[in-house]
C-alpha positions as CSV (number, residue, x, y, z in Angstrom):
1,X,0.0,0.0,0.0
2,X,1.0,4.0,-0.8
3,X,2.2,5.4,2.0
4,X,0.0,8.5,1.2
5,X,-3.4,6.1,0.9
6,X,-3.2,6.0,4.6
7,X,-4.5,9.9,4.4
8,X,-7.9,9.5,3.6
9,X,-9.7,13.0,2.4
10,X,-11.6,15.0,5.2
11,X,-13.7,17.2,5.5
12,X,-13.6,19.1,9.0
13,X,-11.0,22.0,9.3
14,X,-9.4,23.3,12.7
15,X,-6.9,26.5,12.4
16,X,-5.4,25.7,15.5
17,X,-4.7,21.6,14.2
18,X,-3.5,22.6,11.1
19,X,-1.4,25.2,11.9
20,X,2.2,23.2,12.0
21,X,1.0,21.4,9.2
22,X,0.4,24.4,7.0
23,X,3.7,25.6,8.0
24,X,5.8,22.8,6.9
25,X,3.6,22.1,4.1
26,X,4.6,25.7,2.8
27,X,7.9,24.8,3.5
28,X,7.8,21.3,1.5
29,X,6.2,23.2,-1.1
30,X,9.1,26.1,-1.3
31,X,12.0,23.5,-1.4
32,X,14.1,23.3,-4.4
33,X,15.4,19.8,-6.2
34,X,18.9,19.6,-4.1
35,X,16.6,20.4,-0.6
36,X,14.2,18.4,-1.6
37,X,16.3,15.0,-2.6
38,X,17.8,15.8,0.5
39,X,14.8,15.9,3.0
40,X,13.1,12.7,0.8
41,X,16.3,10.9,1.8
42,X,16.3,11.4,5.4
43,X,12.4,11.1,5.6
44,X,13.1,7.6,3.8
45,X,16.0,6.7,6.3
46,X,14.0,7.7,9.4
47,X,10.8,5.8,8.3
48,X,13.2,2.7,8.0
49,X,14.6,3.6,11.6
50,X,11.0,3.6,12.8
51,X,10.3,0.1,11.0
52,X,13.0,-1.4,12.5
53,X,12.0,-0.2,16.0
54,X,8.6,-0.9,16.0
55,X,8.5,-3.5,13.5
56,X,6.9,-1.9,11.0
57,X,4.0,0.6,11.0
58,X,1.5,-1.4,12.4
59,X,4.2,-2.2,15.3
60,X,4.3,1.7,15.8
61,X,0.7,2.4,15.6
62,X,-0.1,-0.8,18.3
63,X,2.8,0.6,20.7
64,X,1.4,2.3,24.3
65,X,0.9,5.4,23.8
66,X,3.9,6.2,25.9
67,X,6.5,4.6,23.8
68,X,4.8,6.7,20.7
69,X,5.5,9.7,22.7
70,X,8.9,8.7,23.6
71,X,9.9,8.1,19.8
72,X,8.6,11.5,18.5
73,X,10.3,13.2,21.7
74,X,13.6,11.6,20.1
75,X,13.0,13.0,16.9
76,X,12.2,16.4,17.8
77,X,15.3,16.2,19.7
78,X,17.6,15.4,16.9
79,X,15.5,18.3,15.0
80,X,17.0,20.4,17.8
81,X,20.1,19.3,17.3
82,X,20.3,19.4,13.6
83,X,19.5,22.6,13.5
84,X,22.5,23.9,14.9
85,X,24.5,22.3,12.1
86,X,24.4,25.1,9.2
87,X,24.9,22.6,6.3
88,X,22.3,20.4,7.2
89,X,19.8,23.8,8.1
90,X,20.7,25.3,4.5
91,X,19.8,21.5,2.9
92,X,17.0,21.3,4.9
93,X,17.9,18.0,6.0
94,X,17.3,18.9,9.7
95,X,13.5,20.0,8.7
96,X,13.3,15.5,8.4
97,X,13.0,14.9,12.0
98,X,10.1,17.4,12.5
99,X,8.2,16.2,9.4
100,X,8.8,12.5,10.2
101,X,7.3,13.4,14.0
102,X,4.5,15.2,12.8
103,X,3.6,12.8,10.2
104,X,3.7,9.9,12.6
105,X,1.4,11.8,15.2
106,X,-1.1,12.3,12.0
107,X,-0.6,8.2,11.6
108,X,-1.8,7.8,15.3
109,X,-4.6,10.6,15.4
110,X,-5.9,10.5,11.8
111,X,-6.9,14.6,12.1
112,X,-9.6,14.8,9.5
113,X,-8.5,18.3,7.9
114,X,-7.5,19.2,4.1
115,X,-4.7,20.7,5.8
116,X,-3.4,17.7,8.0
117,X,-4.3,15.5,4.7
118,X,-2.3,17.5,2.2
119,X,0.5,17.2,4.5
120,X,0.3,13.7,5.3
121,X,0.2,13.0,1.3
122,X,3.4,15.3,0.4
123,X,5.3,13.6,3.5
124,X,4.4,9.9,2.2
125,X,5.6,10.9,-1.4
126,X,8.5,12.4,0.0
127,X,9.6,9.1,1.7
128,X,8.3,6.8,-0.9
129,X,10.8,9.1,-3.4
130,X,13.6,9.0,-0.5
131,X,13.4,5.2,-0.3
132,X,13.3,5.2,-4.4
133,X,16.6,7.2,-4.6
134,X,18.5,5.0,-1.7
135,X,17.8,2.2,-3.7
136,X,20.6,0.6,-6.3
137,X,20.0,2.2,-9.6
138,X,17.5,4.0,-8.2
């Protein structure tokens, strides 16, 4: 299955839900090629992280609550700590961490906005490219 067939289209909207959501959509959306290969390929190396931890997706989205929690704590800690490396800031590299958290708290909560829905579909295609261009020959 597509990783961006697990965002369904919603209907309901919530300012305040969508709000980090529209921001790092805007910033997906203003990335150029080199920021963008570069974010797809940690996306796609973080999402294999998570699979290995958990086992796969449905290992992450069965996990207590608590050990989610724990997990997206560690990402937005290495966000933080990306983002005092200026190489990885100007790629946008560090930005994978905070998408990857996000994107995984969308998984779990399945927020029914066009927002939250949009961003869970540009994140999936950005991992499925990641994991396309990590690939031999790919």
């Amino acid at each position: 299955m597509r990783l961006s067939a697990l965002f369904k289209r919603r209907a309901s909207s919530s300012a305040e839900e969508d709000a980090p959501a529209g921001r790092l959509l805007a910033e997906i959306g203003d990335l150029d090629t080199e920021q963008r290969v570069a974010v797809a390929r940690g996306l796609a190396l973080l999402w294999e992280a998570m699979r290995g931890r958990f086992g796969g997706l449905d290992g992450f989205l069965e996990s207590s609550e608590a050990e989610r929690a724990a997990y997206v704590r560690e990402l937005q800690s290495a966000a933080e700590r990306m983002i005092q490396s200026e190489a990885l800031t100007l790629s946008r590299y560090a930005l994978s961490p905070t998408l990857m958290a996000l994107y995984l708290d969308g998984l779990v909560r399945r927020p029914e906005t066009e927002t939250a829905v949009r961003f869970g579909r540009a994140v999936a295609e950005l991992i499925e490219q990641g994991t396309k261009l990590r690939r031999p020959n790919g």
